[in-house]
N, C-alpha and C positions, 0 to 999 in steps of 0.2 A: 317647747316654748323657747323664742331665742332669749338668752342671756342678757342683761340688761348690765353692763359694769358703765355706767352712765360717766365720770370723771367729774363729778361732784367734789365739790370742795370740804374737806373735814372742819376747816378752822379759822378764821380772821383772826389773824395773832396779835397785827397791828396797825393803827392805822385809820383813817375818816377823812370823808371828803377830797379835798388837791393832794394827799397826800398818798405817797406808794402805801398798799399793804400786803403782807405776807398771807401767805395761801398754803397749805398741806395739800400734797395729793392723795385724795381718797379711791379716786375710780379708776379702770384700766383706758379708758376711751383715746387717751392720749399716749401711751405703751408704744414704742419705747422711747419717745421724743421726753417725757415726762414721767416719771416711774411712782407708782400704790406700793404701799408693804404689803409682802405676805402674809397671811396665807389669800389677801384676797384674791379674787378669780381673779385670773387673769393679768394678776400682780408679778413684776420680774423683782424686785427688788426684798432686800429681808428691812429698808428705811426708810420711807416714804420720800419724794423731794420733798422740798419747799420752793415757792414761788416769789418772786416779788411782780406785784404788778400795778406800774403807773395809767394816773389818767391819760387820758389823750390831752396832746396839747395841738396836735394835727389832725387831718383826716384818718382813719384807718384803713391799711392796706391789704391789698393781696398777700397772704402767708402769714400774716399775725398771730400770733396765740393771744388770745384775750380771757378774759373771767368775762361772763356773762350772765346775768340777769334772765333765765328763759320763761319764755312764755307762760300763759298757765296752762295751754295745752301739754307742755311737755309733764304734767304730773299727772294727767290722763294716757296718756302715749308709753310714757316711759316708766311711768309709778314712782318715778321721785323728781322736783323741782329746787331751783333756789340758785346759786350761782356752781355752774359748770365754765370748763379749761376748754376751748375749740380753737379751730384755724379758720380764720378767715378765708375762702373759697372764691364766694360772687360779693361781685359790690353791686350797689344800688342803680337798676335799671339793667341790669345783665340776667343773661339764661345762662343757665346753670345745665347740663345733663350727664348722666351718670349711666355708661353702658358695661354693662358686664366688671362692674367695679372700678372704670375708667371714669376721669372727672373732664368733660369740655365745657370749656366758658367762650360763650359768641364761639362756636363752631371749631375752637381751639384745644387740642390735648394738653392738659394743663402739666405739666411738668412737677410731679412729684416724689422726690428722691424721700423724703420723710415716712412715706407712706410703703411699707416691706410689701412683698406679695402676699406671703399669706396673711397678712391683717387686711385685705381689702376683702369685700364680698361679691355676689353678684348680682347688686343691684342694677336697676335699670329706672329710669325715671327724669322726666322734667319740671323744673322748675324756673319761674318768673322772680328775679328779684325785685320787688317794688323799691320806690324811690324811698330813699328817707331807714333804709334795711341793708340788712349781710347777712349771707348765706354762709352759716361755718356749719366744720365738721372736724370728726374725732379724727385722728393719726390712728387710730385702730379702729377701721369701719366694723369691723364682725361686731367689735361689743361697744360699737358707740348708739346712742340714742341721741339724734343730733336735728338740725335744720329740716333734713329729708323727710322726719316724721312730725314735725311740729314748726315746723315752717319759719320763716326767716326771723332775725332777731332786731329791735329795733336800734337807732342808734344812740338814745340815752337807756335802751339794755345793756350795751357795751361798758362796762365797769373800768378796763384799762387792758394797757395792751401786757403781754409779761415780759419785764425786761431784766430781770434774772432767775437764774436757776441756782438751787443748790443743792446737788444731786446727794441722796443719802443722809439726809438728815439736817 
């Protein structure tokens, strides 16, 4: 059975509404852009980050790390739900496809330095971004559970984009 380190969020520390809140990373999916403590799977870290993450006050772009709101397929899919850490991929009205762990958007090799080689898998697959959707995914495809399996994320899913980090605790 493949491993499920989904990159679920441990905590809301702080925070409602227009304003930024702080996020703990619980899951591997975003390794090593974003670091889990140990011992969990697929954890590099011995102190979890922390995140801060604002609303949108713009559109949201290509390469965002966001908190998101997932679907409720993903707790059929993935076995757990509620707000997960992704990157933004496709935007709204874009194909998405995924060969051999490679990402092209509209016919384009997407260019990702974030993404190591062995965290990619070897998926293969298409998808349609509907209008009014974003298509994200983990920075650790092997143990992400992300867009691909539960399908695109709407745009009041999107909680905020993350615009700091603080690695280690």
């Amino acid at each position: 059975m493949r491993l499920l380190a989904i990159g679920a969020l441990a905590a809301s520390l702080a925070g409602t509404g227009g304003c930024a809140r702080m996020f703990v990373i619980a899951g591997s999916s975003m390794e090593p852009t974003l670091h889990c403590a140990r011992p969990g799977s697929g954890c590099e870290a011995r102190v979890a980050d922390r995140v801060r993450v604002q609303p949108y006050s713009s559109s949201p772009r290509r390469g965002d790390i966001v908190a998101v709101k997932t679907p409720a397929k993903a707790a059929i899919v993935c076995g757990s739900s509620g707000i997960f850490l992704k990157r933004i991929v496709g935007l709204p009205g874009e194909i998405v496809r995924e060969r051999r762990g490679q990402i092209f958007v509209e016919g384009l090799k997407l260019s990702e330095p974030y993404v190591e080689p062995d965290r990619r898998d070897q998926m293969t697959g298409t998808w349609h971004v509907p209008l009014g959707m974003y298509f994200v995914l983990g920075d650790n495809r092997v143990l992400s559970c992300d867009s691909r399996e539960w399908g695109s994320v709407s745009r009041r899913g999107l909680i905020g984009k993350v615009v700091g980090i603080r690695h280690g605790g």
